[in-house]
C-alpha positions in Angstrom: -44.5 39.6 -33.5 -45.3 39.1 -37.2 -48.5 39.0 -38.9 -49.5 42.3 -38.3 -51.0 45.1 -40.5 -47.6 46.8 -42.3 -46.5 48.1 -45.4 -48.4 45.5 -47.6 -51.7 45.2 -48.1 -52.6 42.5 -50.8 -54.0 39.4 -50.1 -52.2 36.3 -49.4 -51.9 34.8 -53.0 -50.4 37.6 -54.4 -48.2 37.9 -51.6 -46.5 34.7 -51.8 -46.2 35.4 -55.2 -44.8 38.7 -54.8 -46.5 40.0 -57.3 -48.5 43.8 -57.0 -52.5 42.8 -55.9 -55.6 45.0 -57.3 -57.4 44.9 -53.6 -60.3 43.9 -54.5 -62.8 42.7 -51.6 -63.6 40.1 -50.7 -61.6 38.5 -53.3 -58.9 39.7 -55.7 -60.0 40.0 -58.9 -56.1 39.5 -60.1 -56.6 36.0 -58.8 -59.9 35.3 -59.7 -59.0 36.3 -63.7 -56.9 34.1 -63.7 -58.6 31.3 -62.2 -56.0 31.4 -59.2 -58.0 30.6 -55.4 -57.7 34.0 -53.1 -56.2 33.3 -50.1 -58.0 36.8 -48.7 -56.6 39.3 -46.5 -56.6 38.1 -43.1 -52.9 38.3 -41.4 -52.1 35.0 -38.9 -50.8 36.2 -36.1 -47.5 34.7 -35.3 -45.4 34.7 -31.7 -41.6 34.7 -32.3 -39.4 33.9 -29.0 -36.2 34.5 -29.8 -32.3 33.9 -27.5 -29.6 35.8 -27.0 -27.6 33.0 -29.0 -30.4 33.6 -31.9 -29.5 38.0 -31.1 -33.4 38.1 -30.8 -33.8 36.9 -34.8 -36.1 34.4 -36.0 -35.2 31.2 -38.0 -36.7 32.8 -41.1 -34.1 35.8 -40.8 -30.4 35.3 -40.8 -28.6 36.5 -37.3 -26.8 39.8 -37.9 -23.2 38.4 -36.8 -23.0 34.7 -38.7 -22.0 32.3 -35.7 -19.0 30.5 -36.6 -17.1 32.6 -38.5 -14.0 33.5 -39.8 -12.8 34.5 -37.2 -14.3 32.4 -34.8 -13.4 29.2 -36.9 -9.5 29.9 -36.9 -9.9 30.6 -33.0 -10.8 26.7 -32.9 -8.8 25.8 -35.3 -6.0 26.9 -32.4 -7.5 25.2 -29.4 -5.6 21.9 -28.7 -7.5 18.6 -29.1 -7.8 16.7 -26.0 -5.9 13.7 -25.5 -7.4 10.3 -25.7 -5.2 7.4 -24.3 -6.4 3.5 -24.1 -4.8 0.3 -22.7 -3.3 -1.6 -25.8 -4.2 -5.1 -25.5 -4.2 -7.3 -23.5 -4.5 -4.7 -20.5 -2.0 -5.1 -17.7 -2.6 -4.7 -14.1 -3.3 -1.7 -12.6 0.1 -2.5 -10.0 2.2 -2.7 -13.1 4.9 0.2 -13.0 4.7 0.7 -16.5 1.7 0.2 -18.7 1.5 0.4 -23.0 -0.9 2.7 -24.2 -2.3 4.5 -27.5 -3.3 6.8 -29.2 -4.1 8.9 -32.4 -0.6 9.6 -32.5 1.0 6.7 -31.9 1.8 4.0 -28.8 3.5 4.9 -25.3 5.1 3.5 -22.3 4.2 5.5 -19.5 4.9 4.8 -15.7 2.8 6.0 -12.7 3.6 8.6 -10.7 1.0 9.5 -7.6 1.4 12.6 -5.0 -0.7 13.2 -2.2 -0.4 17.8 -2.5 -3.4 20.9 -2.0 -4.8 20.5 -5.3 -5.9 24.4 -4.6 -2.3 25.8 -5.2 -1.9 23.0 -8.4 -4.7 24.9 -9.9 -3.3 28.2 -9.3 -0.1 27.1 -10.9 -2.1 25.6 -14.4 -4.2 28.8 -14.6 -0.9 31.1 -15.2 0.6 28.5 -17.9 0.6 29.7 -21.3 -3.0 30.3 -23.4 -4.0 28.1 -26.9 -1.4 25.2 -25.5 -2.6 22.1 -23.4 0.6 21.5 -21.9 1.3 22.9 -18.3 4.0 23.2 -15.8 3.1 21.8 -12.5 4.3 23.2 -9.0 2.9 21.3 -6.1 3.5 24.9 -3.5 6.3 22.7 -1.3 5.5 19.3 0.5 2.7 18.8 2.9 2.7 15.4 5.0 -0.1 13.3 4.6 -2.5 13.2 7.3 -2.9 9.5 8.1 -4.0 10.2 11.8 -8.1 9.3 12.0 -9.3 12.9 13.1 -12.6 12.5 10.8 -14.2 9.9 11.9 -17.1 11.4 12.0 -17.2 12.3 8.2 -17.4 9.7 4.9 -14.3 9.6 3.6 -13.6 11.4 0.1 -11.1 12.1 -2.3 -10.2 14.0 -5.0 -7.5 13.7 -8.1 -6.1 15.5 -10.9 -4.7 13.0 -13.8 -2.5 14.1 -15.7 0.6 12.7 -18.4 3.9 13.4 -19.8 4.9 12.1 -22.9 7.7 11.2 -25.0 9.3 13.3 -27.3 9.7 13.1 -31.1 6.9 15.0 -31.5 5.1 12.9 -29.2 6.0 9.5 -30.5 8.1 7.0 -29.4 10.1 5.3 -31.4 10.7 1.6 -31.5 13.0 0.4 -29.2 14.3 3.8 -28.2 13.6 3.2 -24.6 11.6 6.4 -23.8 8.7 6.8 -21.0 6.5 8.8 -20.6 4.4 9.2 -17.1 1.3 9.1 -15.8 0.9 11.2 -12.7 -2.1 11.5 -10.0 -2.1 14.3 -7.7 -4.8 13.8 -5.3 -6.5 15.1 -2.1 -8.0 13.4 0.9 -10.4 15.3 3.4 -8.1 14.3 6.3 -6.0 17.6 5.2 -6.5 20.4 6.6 -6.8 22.4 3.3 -9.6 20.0 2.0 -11.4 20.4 5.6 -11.4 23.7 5.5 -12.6 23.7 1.6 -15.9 21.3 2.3 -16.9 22.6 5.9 -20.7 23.2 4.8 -23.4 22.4 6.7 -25.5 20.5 3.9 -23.8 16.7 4.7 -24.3 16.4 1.0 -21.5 18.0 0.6 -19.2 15.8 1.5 -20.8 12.9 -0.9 -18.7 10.4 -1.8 -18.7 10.9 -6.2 -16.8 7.9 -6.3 -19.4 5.9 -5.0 -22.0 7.7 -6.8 -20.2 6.6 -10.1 -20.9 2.6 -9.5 -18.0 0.2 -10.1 -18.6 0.1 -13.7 -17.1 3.0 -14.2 -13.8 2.0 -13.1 -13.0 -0.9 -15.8 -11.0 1.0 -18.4 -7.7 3.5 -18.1 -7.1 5.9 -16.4 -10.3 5.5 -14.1 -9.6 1.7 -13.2 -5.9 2.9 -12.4 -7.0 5.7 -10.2 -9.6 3.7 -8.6 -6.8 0.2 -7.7 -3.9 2.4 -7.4 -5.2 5.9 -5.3 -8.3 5.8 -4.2 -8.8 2.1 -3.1 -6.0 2.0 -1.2 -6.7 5.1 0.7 -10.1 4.6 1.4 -9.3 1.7 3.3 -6.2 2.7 5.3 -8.8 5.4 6.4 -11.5 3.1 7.2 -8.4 0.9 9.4 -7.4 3.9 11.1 -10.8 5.3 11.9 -12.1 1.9 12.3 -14.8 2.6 10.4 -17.1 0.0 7.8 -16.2 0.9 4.0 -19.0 0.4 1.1 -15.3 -1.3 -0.5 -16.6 -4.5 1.4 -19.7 -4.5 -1.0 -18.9 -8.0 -3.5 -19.5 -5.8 -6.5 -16.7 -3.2 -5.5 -14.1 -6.1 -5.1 -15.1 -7.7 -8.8 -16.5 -5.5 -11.3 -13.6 -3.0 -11.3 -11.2 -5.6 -12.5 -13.5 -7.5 -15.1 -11.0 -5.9 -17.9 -7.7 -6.2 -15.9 -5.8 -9.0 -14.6 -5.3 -8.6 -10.8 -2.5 -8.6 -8.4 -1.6 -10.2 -5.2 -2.1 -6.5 -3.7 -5.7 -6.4 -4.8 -6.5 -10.0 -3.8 -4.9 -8.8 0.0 -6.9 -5.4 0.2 -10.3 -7.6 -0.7 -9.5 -9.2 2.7 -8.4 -6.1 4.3 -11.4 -4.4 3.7 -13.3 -7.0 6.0 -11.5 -5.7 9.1 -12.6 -2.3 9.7 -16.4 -3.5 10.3 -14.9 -6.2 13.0 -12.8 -3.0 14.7 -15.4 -1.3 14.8 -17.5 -4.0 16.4 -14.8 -5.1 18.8 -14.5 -1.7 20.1 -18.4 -1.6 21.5 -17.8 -4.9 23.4 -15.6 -3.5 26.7 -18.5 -1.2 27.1 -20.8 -3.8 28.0 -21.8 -4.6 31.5 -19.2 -7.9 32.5 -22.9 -10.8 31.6 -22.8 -13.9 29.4 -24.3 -11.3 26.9 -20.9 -9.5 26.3 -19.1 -13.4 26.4 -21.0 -14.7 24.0 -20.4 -11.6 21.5 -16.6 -11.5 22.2 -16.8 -15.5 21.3 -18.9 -14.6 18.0 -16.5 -11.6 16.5 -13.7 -14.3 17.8 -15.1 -17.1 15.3 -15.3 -14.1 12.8 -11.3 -13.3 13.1 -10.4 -16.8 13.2 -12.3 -17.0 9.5 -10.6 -14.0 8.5 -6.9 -15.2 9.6 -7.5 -18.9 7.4 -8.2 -16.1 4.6 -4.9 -14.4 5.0 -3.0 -17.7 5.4 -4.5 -18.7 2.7 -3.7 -15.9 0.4 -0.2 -16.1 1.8 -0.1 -19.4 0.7 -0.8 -18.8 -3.0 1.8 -15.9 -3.0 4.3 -18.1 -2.3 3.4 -20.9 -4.7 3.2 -18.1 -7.3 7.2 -17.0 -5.8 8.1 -20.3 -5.5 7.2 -20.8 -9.4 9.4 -18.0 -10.6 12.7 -19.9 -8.0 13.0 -16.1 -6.5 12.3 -15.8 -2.7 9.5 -13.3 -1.4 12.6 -11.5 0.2 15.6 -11.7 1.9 18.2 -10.0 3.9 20.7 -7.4 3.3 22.8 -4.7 4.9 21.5 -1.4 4.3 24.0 1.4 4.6 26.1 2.0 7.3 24.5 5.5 8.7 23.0 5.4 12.1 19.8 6.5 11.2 19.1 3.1 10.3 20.1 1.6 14.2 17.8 -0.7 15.1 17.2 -2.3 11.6 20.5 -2.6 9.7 19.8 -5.3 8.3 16.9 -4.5 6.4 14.7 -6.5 3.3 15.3 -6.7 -0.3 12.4 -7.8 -2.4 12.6 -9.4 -6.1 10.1 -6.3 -7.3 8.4 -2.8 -5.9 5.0 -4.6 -6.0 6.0 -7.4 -4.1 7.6 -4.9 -1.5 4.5 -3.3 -1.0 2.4 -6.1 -0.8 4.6 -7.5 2.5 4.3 -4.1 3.7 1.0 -4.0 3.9 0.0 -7.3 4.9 2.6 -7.2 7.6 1.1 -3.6 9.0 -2.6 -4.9 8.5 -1.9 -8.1 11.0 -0.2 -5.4 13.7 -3.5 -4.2 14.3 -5.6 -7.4 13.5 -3.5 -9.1 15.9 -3.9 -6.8 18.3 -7.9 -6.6 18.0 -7.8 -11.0 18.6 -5.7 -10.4 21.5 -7.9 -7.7 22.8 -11.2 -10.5 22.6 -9.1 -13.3 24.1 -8.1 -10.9 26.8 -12.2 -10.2 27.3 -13.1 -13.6 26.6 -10.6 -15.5 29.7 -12.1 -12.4 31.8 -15.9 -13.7 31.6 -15.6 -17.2 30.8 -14.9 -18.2 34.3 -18.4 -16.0 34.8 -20.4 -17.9 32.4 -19.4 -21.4 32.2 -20.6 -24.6 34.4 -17.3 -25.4 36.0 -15.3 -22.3 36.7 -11.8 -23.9 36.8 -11.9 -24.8 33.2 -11.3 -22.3 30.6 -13.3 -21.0 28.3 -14.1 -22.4 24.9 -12.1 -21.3 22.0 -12.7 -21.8 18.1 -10.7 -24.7 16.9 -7.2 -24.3 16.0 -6.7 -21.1 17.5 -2.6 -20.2 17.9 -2.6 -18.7 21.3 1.3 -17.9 20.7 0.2 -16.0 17.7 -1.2 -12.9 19.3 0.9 -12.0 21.9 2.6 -8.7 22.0 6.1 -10.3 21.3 5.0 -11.3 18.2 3.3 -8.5 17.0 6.7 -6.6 17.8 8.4 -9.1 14.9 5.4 -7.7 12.6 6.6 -4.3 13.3 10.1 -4.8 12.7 9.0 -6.9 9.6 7.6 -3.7 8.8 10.4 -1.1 9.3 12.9 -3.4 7.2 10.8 -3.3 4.5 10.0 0.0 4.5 13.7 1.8 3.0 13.3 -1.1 -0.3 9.7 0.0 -0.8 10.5 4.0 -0.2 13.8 3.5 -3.0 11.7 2.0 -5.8 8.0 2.9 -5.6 6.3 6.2 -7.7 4.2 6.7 -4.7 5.7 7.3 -1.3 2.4 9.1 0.3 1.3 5.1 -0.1 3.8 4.0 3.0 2.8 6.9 5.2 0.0 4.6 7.0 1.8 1.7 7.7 4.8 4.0 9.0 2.3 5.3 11.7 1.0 1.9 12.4 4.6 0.9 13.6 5.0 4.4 14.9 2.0 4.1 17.1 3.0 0.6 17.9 6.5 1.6 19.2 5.1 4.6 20.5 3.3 2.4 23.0 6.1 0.5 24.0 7.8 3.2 25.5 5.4 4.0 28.1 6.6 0.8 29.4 10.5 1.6 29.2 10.9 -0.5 25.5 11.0 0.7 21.9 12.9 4.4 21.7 15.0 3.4 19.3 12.8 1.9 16.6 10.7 5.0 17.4 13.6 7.3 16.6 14.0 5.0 13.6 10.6 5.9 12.3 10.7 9.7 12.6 14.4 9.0 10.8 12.7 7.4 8.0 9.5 10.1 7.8 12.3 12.8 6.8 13.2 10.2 4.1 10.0 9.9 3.0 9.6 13.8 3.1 12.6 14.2 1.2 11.1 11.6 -1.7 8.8 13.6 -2.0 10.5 17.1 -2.0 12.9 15.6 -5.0 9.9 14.1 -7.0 8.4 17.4 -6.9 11.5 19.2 -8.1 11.3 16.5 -10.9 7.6 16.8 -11.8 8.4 21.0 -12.5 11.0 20.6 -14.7 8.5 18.7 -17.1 5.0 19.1 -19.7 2.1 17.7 -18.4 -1.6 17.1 -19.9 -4.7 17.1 -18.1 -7.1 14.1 -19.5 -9.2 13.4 -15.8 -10.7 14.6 -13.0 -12.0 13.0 -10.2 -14.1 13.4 -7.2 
C-alpha cells in the first residue's frame, strides 16, 4: 500500500519536484512565493496487487531479479525451434507415398510411415532422449496386434496419434537430385486396445469425446492434419463402425468434402465415401429378425432392400470410373502371378500383382467391404421370400423385388470368390504399403468368413492361410520397428 504517512512530509508540489518544502499550512509558502499552485498535504491512498511473476513489486519499481536475463536469454537461445513443414504446390493426395514439402530450411521428400503401438511406452522412450535437442529415438516396447475385433460397441470410437518426421541429411537439406527421403511417421492408438481401455475407463462419458470431431472438418485441409485425418483416422473410424455395425458422424456430407477442398482425391477416398453408408444399413438390418413375422417387418426388409440396391449401383459405379481411369493409363487393375513356392501360401499360389500400392489397397478394401455387404442383402432376401408368401394377395407368387436385382450375386459361392479376391491380394499390399496395421480388418473379415465355413466341413485351409499371413503381418511390423529405432525423429503434432 502506498500513499501513507512516511518519511516525507511536504506537500505535493514540492514533492514532485523533489525539492525540500517549508510546511507551511494550509499552503506552502515555498510555493506560494513563487507563484507555484500547492498541491496540499493530503496522501491518495493507493492499492498495489502485485504476482508472483511481478515478485510482489509494482510497475513503478523495477522486479529485484530482471526477467529475461542473461542467463535466462542464452537458455533460449539453446532450445530448438519447432519445425514448420507445408505442402509445396500444388498439394498431392493424401494416398500419395511420397509427398514434397518445405521449409525454412529448404524442400523435402518424405514418405509415410503409420504404426498402430501403446503410445504410453513411446512417451516413456522420448522423455529419456537427450535434453536442449528436438530429435528423439523412438522404441515402440515390441509389437502389439491390432485389435480389430468389435468389443466396444458400446463406446464412440476415438483415436489418438503422435506425428512425427525424419529428415534428410546434409544438415537437413536435400540436395537436388540426390535421391534422399525423408519420412513421415504416425504412431497412433485406438480405444479398441486394451492399453487405451484401461487408460480412459472413467465414469464421466465425456471422457471418451471424440477431439476429432470436436475440431470440425476445417481443420483437416492442410499437412500433416489432412494426412492424418485421410490416411489414419478415417480409415479406422470406419472399419470400426463396419465391425461394430455402428452409424459414423463420417456419413455427414461436410466430413466427405471439406477435408479435401485443398487436396486432389483418390479412388480410395471416393470408395470409403460410399463405405461409410453401410454401417447405418447393418445396423438397421440387424433389428429386423427381431420383429414379430407381420407385413410390418416385410415391408421394412423391402425398404433397407431398395436402400442396398442404391448403394450397389454406387459401387458399380465407382468401379466403373476406376477402370476407365486404368484403362487410360493401358495398365490392368491387376493380374495374376505365382507367389513363392512355400506352403504357407497353399490355397492361393497364385496370388495378385497390382500396377501400384494404392491401387492394391483400394481392391482390398472394396473386395472385403462387399463380403459383408453381400452378406447383409442376402440376409434381407432370405427374410424377404420368408414373409412374402405371408403378405401378398396370391401366395404362390413371389415376392416383389427392386428392379434389376442379381439374385446370383449374393449367394454364399460368390461371396467365397470375394474372399479369395481378398487373400491374393493381400501378400502384394503387405510387400509394398508403409502401413500394415491398415490390412488387419479386412484379414479378419476373410478370417471370420472362412472361420464360418468350417463349421460346415469347408474352408480349413484358407483359414490356416490367414493365421499364416497374420505372422507376416506381425513380422512387418516387428522389422519396421527395428527400422524406426535406428533413426532421428521430430515431433510437430498431436492428436486426439
Amino acid at each position: 500500500m502506498v500513499g501513507v504517512p512516511g518519511k516525507y512530509k511536504g506537500c505535493n508540489t514540492c514533492r514532485a519536484r523533489r525539492v525540500a518544502c517549508d510546511n507551511a499550512r494550509p499552503l506552502c509558502k515555498k510555493c506560494t512565493d513563487f507563484g507555484r499552485e500547492c498541491g496540499g498535504y493530503e496522501r491518495e491512498t493507493v492499492f498495489i496487487v502485485g504476482t508472483p511473476d511481478d515478485k510482489g513489486r509494482c510497475s513503478s519499481h523495477p522486479p529485484r531479479n530482471q526477467q529475461g536475463g542473461k542467463r535466462t536469454r542464452e537458455k533460449e537461445s539453446r532450445q530448438p525451434e519447432k519445425l514448420a513443414l507445408a505442402s509445396i504446390q500444388p498439394p498431392q493426395p493424401a494416398w500419395a507415398d511420397v509427398i514434397s514439402l518445405s521449409s525454412k530450411l529448404g524442400s523435402y521428400r518424405v514418405r509415410f510411415i503409420a504404426l498402430q503401438t501403446d503410445l504410453g511406452s513411446v512417451v516413456q522412450a522420448r522423455n529419456r532422449a537427450s535434453r536442449g535437442n528436438n530429435e528423439v529415438t523412438l522404441s515402440l516396447g515390441g509389437f502389439r496386434a491390432l485389435d480389430v475385433c468389435p468389443t466396444f460397441s458400446q463406446e464412440p470410437f476415438s483415436l489418438k496419434s503422435h506425428c512425427f518426421v525424419h529428415l534428410p541429411s546434409k544438415g537437413g537439406r536435400e540436395s537436388a537430385g540426390d535421391g534422399q527421403e525423408g519420412s513421415c511417421l504416425f504412431l497412433y492408438e485406438q480405444n479398441s486396445s486394451a492399453a487405451y481401455r484401461n487408460e480412459a475407463s472413467w465414469n464421466d462419458p465425456a471422457a471418451l469425446a471424440d477431439r476429432i470431431r470436436e475440431s470440425g472438418p476445417t481443420a483437416y485441409q492442410s499437412f500433416p492434419e489432412h494426412h492424418f485425418f485421410a490416411r489414419v483416422y478415417r480409415p479406422n473410424a470406419i472399419w470400426a463402425a463396419l465391425l461394430n455395425r455402428q452409424p459414423s458422424f463420417l456419413c455427414s456430407p461436410e466430413w466427405t468434402v471439406v477435408p479435401w477442398e485443398r487436396h486432389p482425391r483418390t479412388p480410395l477416398d471416393d470408395l470409403l465415401d460410399i463405405v461409410v453408408l453401410l454401417p447405418s444399413l447393418f445396423s438397421r438390418t440387424d433389428r429386423i429378425p427381431l420383429l414379430e413375422p407381420t407385413p410390418v417387418r416385410y415391408l421394412k426388409a423391402k425398404e433397407l432392400l431398395n436402400n442396398c440396391v442404391n448403394i450397389e449401383r454406387q459401387f458399380d459405379i465407382w468401379y466403373g470410373v476406376l477402370h476407365q481411369r486404368i484403362d487410360e493409363s493401358r495398365v490392368p487393375p491387376y493380374w495374376m502371378a505365382e507367389t513363392m513356392n512355400g506352403g504357407t501360401h497353399v490355397p492361393f499360389a497364385d496370388a495378385y500383382q497390382f500396377p501400384s500400392p494404392l491401387m492394391a489397397l483400394v481392391h482390398v478394401y472394396y473386395w472385403a467391404v462387399l463380403i459383408g455387404f453381400h452378406q447383409c442383402v442376402y440376409a434381407l432376401l432370405q427374410i424377404v421370400f420368408e414373409s412374402g408368401g405371408e403378405n401378398s394377395v396370391d401366395p404362390s407368387m413371389p415376392p416383389e423385388l427392386p428392379p434389376g436385382i442379381d439374385l446370383q450375386r449374393y449367394q454364399p459361392a460368390q461371396i467365397g470368390i470375394l474372399a479369395g479376391n481378398v487373400c491374393r491380394s493381400l501378400e502384394y499390399a503387405l510387400n509394398s504399403t508403409g502401413q500394415p496395421d491398415l490390412l488387419a480388418s479386412p484379414l479378419w473379415v476373410v478370417s471370420n468368413f472362412y472361420s464360418g465355413m468350417r463349421r460346415f466341413g469347408g474352408g480349413e485351409m484358407e483359414h490356416l492361410w490367414c493365421t499364416g499371413f497374420r505372422g507376416r503381418l506381425e513380422a512387418k511390423v516387428d522389422k519396421m520397428n527395428l527400422w524406426l529405432r535406428e533413426r532421428k525423429w521430430t515431433e510437430i503434432r498431436k492428436f486426439g
